[in-house]
Every structure is written in C-alpha cells, then in structure tokens.
C-alpha positions as CSV (number, residue, x, y, z in Angstrom):
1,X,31.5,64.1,-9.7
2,X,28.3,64.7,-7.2
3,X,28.7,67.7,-5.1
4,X,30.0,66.9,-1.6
5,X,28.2,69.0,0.8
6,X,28.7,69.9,4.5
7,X,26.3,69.3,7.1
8,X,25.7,70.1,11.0
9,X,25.4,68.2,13.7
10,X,21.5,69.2,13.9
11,X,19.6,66.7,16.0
12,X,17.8,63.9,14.1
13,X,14.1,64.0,12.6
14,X,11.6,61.6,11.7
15,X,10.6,60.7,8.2
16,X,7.2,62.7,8.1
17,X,9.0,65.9,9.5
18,X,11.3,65.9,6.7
19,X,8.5,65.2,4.0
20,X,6.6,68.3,6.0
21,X,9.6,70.6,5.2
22,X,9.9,69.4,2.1
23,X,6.5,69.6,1.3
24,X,6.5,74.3,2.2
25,X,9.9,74.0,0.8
26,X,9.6,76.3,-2.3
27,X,12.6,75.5,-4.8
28,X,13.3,74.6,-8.7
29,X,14.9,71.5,-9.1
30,X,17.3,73.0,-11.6
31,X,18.8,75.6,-9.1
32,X,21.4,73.2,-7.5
33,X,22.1,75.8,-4.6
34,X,18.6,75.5,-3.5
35,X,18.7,71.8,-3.8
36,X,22.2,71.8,-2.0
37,X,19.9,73.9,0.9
38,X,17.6,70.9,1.3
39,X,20.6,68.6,1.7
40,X,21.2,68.7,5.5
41,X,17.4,67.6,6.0
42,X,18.1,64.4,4.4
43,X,21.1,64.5,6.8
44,X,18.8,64.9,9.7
45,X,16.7,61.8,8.7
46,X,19.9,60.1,8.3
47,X,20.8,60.7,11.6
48,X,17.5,59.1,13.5
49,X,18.9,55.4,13.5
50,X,15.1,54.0,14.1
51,X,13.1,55.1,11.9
52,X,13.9,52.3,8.6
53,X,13.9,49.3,11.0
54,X,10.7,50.8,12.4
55,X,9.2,51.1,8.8
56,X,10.5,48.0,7.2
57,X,9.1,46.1,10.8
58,X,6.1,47.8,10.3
59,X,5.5,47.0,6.5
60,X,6.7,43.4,7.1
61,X,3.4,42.9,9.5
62,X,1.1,44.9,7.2
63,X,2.5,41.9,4.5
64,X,4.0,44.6,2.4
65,X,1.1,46.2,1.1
66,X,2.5,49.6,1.6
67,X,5.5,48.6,-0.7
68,X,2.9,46.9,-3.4
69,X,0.5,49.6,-4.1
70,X,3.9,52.7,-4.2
71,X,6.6,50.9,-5.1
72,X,7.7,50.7,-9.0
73,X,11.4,49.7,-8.0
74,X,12.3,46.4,-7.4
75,X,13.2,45.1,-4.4
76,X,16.4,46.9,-4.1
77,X,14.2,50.1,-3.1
78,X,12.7,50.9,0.4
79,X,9.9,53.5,-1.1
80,X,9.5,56.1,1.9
81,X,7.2,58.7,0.4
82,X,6.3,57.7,-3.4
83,X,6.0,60.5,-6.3
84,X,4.0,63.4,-5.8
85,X,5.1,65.4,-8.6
86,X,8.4,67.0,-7.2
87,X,10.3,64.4,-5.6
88,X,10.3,61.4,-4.0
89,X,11.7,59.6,-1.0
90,X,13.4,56.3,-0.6
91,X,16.0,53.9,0.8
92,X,18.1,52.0,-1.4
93,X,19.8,48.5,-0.1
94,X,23.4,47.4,-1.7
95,X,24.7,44.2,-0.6
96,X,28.3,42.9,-1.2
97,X,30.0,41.3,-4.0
98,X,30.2,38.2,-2.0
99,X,26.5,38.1,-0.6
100,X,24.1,35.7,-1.4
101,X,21.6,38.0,-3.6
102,X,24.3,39.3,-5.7
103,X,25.7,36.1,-6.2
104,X,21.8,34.5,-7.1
105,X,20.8,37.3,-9.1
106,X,24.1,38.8,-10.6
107,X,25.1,42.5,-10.0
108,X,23.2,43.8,-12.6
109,X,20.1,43.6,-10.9
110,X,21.5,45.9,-8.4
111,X,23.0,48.4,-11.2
112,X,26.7,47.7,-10.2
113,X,29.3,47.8,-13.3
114,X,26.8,50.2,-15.3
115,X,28.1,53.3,-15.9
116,X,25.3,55.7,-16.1
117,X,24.4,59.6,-15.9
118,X,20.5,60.5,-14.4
119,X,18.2,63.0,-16.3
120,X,17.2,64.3,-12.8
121,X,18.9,65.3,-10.1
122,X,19.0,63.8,-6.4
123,X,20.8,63.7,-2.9
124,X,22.0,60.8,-1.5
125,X,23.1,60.1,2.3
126,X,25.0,57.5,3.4
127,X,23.1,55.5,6.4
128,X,24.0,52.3,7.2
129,X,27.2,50.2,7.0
130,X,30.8,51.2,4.7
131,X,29.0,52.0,1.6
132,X,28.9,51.7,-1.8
133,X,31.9,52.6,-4.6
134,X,32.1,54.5,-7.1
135,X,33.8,55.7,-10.7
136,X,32.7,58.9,-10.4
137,X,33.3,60.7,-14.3
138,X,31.9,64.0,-15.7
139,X,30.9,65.1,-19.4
140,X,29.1,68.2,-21.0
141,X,25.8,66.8,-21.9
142,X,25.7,70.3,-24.5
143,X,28.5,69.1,-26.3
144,X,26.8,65.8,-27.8
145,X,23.9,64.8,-29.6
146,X,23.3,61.5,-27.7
147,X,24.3,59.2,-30.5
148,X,25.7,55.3,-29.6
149,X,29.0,55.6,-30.6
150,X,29.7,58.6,-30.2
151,X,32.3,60.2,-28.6
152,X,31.2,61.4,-25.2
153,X,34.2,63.5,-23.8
154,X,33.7,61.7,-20.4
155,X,36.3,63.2,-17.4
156,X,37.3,61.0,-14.5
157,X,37.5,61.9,-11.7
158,X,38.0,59.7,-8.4
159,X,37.3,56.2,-7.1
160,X,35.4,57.0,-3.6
161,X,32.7,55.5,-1.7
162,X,29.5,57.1,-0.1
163,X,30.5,56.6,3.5
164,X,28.3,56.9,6.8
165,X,27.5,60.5,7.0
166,X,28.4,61.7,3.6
167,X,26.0,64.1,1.7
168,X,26.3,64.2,-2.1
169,X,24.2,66.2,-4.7
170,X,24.2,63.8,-7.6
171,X,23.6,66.4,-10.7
172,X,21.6,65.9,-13.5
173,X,22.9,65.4,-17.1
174,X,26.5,65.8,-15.6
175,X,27.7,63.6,-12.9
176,X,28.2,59.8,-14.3
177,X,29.3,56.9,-11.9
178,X,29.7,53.0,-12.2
179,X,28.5,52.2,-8.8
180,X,30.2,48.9,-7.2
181,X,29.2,47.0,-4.6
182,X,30.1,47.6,-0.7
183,X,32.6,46.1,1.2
184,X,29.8,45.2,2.8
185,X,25.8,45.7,3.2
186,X,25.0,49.0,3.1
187,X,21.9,51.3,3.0
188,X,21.3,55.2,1.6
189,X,19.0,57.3,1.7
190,X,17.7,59.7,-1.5
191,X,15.3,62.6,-2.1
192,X,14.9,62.3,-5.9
193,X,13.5,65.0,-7.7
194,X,10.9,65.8,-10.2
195,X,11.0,68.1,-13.4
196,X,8.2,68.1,-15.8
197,X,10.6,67.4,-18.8
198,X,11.8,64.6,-17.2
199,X,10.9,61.9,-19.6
200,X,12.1,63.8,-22.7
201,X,15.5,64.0,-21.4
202,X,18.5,61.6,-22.3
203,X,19.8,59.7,-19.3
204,X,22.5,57.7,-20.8
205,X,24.6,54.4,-20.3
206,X,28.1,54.8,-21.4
207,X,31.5,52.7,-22.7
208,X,34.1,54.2,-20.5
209,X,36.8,51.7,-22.2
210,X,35.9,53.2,-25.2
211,X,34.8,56.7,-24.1
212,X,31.7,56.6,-25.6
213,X,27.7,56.9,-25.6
214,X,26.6,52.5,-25.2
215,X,23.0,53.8,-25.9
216,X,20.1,55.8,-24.7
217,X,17.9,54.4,-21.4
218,X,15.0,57.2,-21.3
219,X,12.0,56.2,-23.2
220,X,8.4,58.0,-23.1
221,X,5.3,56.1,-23.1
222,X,4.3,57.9,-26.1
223,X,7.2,56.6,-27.9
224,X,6.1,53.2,-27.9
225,X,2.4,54.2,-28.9
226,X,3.5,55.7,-31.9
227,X,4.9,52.8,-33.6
228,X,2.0,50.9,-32.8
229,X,-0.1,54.0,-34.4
230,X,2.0,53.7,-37.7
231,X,1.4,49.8,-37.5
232,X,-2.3,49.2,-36.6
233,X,-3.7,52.7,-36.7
234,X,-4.3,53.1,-41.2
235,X,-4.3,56.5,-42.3
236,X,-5.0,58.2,-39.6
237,X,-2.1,56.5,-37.7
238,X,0.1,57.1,-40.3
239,X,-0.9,61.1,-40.6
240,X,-0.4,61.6,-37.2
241,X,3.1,60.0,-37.2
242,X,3.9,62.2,-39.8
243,X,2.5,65.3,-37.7
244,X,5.1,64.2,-34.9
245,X,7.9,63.8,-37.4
246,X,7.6,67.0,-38.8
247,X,6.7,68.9,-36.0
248,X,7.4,67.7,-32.6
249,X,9.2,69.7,-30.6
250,X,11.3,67.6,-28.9
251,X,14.0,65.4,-31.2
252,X,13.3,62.1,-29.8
253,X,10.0,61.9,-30.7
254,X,10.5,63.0,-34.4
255,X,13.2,60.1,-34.3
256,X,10.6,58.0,-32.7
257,X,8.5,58.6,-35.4
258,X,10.6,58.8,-38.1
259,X,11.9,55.1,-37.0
260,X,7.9,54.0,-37.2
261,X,6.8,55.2,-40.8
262,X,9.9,53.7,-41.7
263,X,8.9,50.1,-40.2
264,X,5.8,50.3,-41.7
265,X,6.6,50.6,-45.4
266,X,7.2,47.9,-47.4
267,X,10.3,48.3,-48.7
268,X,14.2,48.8,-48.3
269,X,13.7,51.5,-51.0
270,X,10.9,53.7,-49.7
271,X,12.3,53.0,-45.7
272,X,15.5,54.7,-47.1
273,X,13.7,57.6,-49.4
274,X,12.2,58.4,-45.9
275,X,15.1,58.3,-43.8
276,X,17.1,60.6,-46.1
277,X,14.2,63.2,-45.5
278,X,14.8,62.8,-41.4
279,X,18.6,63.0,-41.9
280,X,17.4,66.8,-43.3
281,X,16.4,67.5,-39.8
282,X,17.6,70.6,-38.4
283,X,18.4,68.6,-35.1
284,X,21.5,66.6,-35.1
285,X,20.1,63.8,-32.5
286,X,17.5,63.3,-35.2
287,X,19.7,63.0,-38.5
288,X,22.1,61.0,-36.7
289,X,19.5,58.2,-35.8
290,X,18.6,58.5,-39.3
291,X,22.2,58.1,-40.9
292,X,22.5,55.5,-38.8
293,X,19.4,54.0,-39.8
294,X,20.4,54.4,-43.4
295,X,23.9,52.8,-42.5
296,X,22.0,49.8,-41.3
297,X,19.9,49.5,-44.1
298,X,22.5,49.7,-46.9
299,X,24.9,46.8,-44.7
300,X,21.6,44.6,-45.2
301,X,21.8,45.4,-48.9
302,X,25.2,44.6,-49.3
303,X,24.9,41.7,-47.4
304,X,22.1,40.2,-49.5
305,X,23.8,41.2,-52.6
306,X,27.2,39.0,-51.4
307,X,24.9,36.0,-50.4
C-alpha cells in the first residue's frame, strides 16, 4: 500500500511557498526517499486552513478563468500550480455516496470502484473532512507483461481511509487501490510528479475478483497517429509503421503499430501472416497482443465458417 509517512507539527505555509521550495528542490522522482523528504511540505500546506477557500473564492470572481486555461481534469480537480515538467499541484474533491453529484453523475466520474495502479508517483494529504477509502493491494509490475487477462499476482493489504492529517507516498507501478467514496465530503491535497517516460509506462486497471490485468489505461499521442499513418498516409505511411514495428524501442508502440498494418490490409489472411511475424518479438508485451490478436481473428473464422 502507499507509504505512510510521519510529519511535524511545523507551522503552516502558503501555496506559493511551497511551490518556491519545490521549485530549488533538487530530487529524482524515482528515489522515493527523496520524495518521502518533500512530503511534510505538502503537510505544511495542509495545515494553512485558508488558503483553498481563498483560491476557489478568488477563481469563482475571476469566473474561472484560471481553472479554464490550466486545468485538464474535470471538475473533480482544484488545479493549484499546473505542469511544469516535474510535478504538479492540486486539490482533489470527493463527495459521499449519498450526495447529490454522485448520485447525478454516478461514481465513476469520481474514479470510485476502479481499481487502479499510477505510472507516476505522488503524495497525497488528507485536508478537509473524514476522507476517502480505500482497497489498498500491491503487485510486482516486473513480474508481468501487462496483458488483459493475465494473472497479475495482486496482494491485499488493508481497508483504510486517508484521514485529516495523514501523509501517504502513493508509489508508482506498485501501490493499487479501489478508492471509495467518503463518509462524507472530503478534500486532499497532491504533489504529482513528472518523469519523462511517463507516457510509455503501463498504468493499469485491474479485476481484483478475478486477480487479473482488466486492461491497459496509458495511451501516447503517437499511438493514435500511427494508425491513422497506416490508414491515410500510402506508402510512406505504411514504411514508417513498419520502421516503428521493427524497431521502436519501447513495446507498446511496436504493438501499436503492429495492430495498424494489420487494420490496413485487406484480408483475414495477410492480417494474420503479419501478426505471426509480431508474435516473433523478442518482447513478451508485444507477442502477447499479437497471439491475442491472432486468437481473435481465428474465433471470427470459426464463427463465419459455423454461420
């Protein structure tokens, strides 16, 4: 489960003093003792009991431009510094079960019930009100290839909540939780960090009744533009999808692209000749999207054949 860490009674701090510390802070974001060491700053912002209903007043009489122009989160998210390349800061607001928004909208607009690892890692501090729950599990992202369906080795761990005061290092690739709602409205506070792989790294949803990977919930931009190279980009489209297939370094992409030549040739036949070649890949994320690919294709065959 996240890291629990301890924390002083160090007076509170305003929002730009911790952003200024952050800022000549020098750390890695995957040494989790220096990101444990930046932990009881977010505690100090925690601890000023002003400064959100200062913001949010403040924001609400500029008619929300500050939250239009930074924020990419839905309205669940209180952006307090957006991205600038290492982390970011914000508030995030979870209402109860029974309250009117989650009973509009449905808790999966707030993430509850979705169990979920992160493919960065973050601090969260409780600040306002009982707190959100939590499944809290643990796996060893090393040990699979990141298939759906497979078997993901997931640990629980403990039901417990992020109460008023309590500091947690959520770590990436390693800590998953179902979050569920409050007992009642409730509000944390994160520092969210930035590594430049980032968006080449898994961050999964999972089947804890089943114990499984559900599916994969990372996608790159240049994921999508490859398939619409292999569709609408001739020759050249196609040579450079087989450039990325072949060579890319990172599996995903040489699934990615795999997954596009395959949609645009024009039969069952040559999509499965060039699967079989991507279930030769040295990488097993990559020949298992492939087999599975393959699987899919010959249950269509069948299933014309018995038609």
């Amino acid at each position: 489960m996240p890291r629990v860490i301890a924390t002083d009674r160090a007076p509170g701090i305003g929002l730009d003093d911790l952003a200024e510390a952050l800022d000549t802070a020098r750390f890695d974001v995957r040494d989790e003792e220096a990101l444990v060491t930046l932990g009881p700053l977010l505690a100090r912002l925690g601890r000023n009991p002003h400064f959100l209903g200062d913001l949010v007043i403040a924001e609400l009489e500029r008619r929300c431009f500050g939250q239009a122009a930074d924020n990419a989160y839905g309205a669940q998210v209180f952006m307090l510094k957006p991205p600038n390349g290492r982390y970011l800061l914000r508030a995030n607001f979870w209402p109860a079960r029974g309250d009117a928004v989650v009973r509009a909208s449905g808790t999966a607009s707030f993430f509850y019930d979705l169990p979920h690892d992160h493919n960065f890692p973050f601090l969260t501090y409780g600040y306002e009100g009982p707190g959100y729950w939590s499944d809290y599990y643990d796996y060893d992202v090393t040990a699979v290839a990141g298939l759906p369906g497979e078997h993901a080795g997931l640990r629980f761990v403990e039901r417990s909540r992020l109460e008023p005061g309590k500091l947690m290092l959520y770590r990436a690739r390693r800590d998953v939780h179902v979050q569920l709602p409050p007992d009642s409205f409730s509000v944390s506070l994160n520092i969210l960090f930035y590594d430049v792989a980032q968006p080449w790294l898994e961050q999964f949803q999972f089947d804890v009744a089943q114990g499984t990977i559900a599916t994969g919930l990372t996608t790159a931009p240049a994921e999508g533009l490859v398939t619409l190279a292999a569709q609408l980009g001739g020759p050249t489209g196609i040579a450079l999808c087989e450039e990325f297939a072949a060579r890319h370094p990172v599996p995903r992409m040489r699934a990615t692209a795999y997954a596009a030549l395959a949609s645009a040739l024009p039969d069952r036949d040559a999509r499965a000749a060039l699967l079989a070649t991507a279930a030769g890949d040295a990488d097993r994320y990559v020949t298992g999207h492939a087999r599975l690919r393959l699987a899919r294709i010959e249950q269509a065959a069948n299933q014309s054949i018995t038609e």
